[in-house]
C-alpha positions in Angstrom: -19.8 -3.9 -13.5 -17.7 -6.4 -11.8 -19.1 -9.2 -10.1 -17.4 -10.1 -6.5 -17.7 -12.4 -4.3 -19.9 -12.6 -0.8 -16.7 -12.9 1.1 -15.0 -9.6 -0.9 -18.8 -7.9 -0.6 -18.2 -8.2 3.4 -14.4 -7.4 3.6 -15.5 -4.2 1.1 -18.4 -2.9 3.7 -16.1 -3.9 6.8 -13.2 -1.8 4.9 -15.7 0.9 4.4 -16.6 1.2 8.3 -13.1 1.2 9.8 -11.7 4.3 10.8 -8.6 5.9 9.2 -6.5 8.3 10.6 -7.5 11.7 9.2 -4.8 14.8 9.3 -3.9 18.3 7.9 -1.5 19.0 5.5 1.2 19.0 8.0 0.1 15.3 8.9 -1.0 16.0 12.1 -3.5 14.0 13.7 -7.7 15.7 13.3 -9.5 12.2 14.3 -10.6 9.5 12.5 -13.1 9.2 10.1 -14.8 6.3 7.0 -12.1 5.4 4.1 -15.7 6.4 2.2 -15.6 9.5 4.2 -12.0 10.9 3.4 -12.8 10.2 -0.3 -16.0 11.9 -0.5 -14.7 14.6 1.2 -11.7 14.6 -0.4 -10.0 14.8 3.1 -6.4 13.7 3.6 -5.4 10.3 5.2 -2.5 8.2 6.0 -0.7 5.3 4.0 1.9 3.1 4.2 3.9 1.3 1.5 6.3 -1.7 2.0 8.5 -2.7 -0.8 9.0 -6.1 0.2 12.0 -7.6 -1.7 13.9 -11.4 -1.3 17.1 -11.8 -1.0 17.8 -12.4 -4.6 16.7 -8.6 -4.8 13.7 -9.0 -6.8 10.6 -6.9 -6.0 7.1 -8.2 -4.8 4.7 -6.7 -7.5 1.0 -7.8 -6.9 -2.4 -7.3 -8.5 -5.3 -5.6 -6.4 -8.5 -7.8 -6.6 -11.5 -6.5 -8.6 -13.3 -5.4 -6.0 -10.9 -2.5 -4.5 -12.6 0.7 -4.4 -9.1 2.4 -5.6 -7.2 1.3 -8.3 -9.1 -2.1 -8.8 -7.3 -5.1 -10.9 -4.2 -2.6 -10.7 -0.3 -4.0 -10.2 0.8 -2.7 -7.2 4.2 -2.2 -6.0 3.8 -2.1 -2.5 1.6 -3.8 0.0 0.2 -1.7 2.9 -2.7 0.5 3.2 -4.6 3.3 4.9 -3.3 3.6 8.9 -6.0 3.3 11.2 -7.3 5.9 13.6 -4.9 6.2 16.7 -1.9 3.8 14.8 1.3 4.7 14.1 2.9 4.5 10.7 5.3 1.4 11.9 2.3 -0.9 13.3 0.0 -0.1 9.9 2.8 -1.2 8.1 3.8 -4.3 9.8 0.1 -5.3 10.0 -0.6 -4.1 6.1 2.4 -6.4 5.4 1.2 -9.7 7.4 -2.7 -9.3 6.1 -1.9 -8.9 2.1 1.7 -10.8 1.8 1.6 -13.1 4.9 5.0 -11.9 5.6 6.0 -11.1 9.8 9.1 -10.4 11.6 10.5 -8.8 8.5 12.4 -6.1 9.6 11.4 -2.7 7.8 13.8 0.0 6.9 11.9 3.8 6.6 13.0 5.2 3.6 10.5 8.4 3.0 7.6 10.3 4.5 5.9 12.6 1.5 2.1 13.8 0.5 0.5 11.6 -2.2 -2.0 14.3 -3.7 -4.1 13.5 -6.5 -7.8 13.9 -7.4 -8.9 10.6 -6.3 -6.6 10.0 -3.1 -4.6 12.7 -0.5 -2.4 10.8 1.6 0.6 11.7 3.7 2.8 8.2 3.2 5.3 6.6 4.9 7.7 4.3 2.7 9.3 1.1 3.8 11.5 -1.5 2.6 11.7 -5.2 3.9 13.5 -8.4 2.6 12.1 -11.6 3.1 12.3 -15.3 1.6 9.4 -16.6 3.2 6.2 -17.9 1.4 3.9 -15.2 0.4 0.2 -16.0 2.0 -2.5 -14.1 -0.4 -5.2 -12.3 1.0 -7.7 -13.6 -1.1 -10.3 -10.5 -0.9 -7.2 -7.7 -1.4 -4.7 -10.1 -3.6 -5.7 -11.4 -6.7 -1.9 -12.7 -8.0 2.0 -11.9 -6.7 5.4 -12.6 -8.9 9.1 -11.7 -7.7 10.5 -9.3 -10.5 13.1 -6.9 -11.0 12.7 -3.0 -10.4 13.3 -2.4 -14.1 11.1 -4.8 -15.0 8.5 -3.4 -12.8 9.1 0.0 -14.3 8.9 -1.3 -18.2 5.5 -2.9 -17.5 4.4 0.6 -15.9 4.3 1.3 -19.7 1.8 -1.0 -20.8 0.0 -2.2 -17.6 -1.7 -0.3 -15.1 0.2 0.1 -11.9 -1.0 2.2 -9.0 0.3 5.6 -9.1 0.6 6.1 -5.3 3.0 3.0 -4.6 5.1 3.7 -7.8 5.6 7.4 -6.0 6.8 5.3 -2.8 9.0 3.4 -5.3 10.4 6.3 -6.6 11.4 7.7 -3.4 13.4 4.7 -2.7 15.0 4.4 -5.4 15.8 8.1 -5.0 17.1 7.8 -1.4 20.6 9.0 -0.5 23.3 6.0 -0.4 23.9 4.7 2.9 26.5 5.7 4.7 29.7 3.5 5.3 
């Protein structure tokens, strides 16, 4: 078992007694309940995922701290997060981005709402993109490390590192996305 630290122990239990938005499998809205409460009930939540790129076009890839409940000591794509009772999909994500990345006023670009469904999380997501140069500010209890890297980088470490499974399906979807019109 993981040791973690008094100030992770806290930001775990606080985590644990915020209330998520909780909705059907059409995404509408049923309430709110525990993050401990959709999982044990296997209920169906919302997430958002912001690829946050620089201007070089490399992508923000960071590692989860050991003490996540869900995919801990993972490389994630994304930052972002479960959306809280009674917020919308835009103010999660902003607020997901400014807690794990330190990163505000970057403006986000919707790319794809879809169902995440697998055995140990049911989420109807919402994927963004941002581009930003300024200096990443870790959150020390959700952030353990961040690098800059290419997508295709990203992808061929997908082969020998774990990387969380939900954020690479909101990667996938923007990489998927139609061109932009001209």
């Amino acid at each position: 078992m993981s040791r973690i630290s008094a100030a992770e122990a806290a930001h775990r239990a606080a985590s644990d007694s915020e209330r998520v938005a909780w909705v059907d499998e059409n995404d509408r809205p049923l309430g709110g309940v525990s993050r401990a409460q959709l999982r044990e009930r296997h209920l169906i939540g919302r997430g958002t995922y912001i690829l946050l790129f620089n201007s070089a076009g490399l992508l923000c890839v960071h590692r989860r701290t050991l003490s996540k409940a869900l995919y801990p000591g993972y490389w994630d794509v994304a930052a972002g997060g479960m959306v809280l009772e009674g917020e919308d999909y835009r103010l999660s994500a902003e607020r997901e981005l400014a807690e794990e990345l330190g990163i505000v006023d970057a403006e986000l670009v919707e790319h794809a709402h879809f169902l995440y469904d697998a055995p140990e999380s049911r989420l109807w997501c919402m994927a963004y993109s941002a581009v930003s140069d300024a200096p990443l500010v870790l959150q020390p209890e959700e952030v353990l490390e961040a690098r800059f890297i290419s997508v295709e980088q990203a992808l061929e470490e997908t082969r020998h590192m774990p990387y969380c499974p939900d954020s690479l399906a909101a990667l996938e979807r923007y990489m998927n996305r139609p061109p932009a019109a001209v």
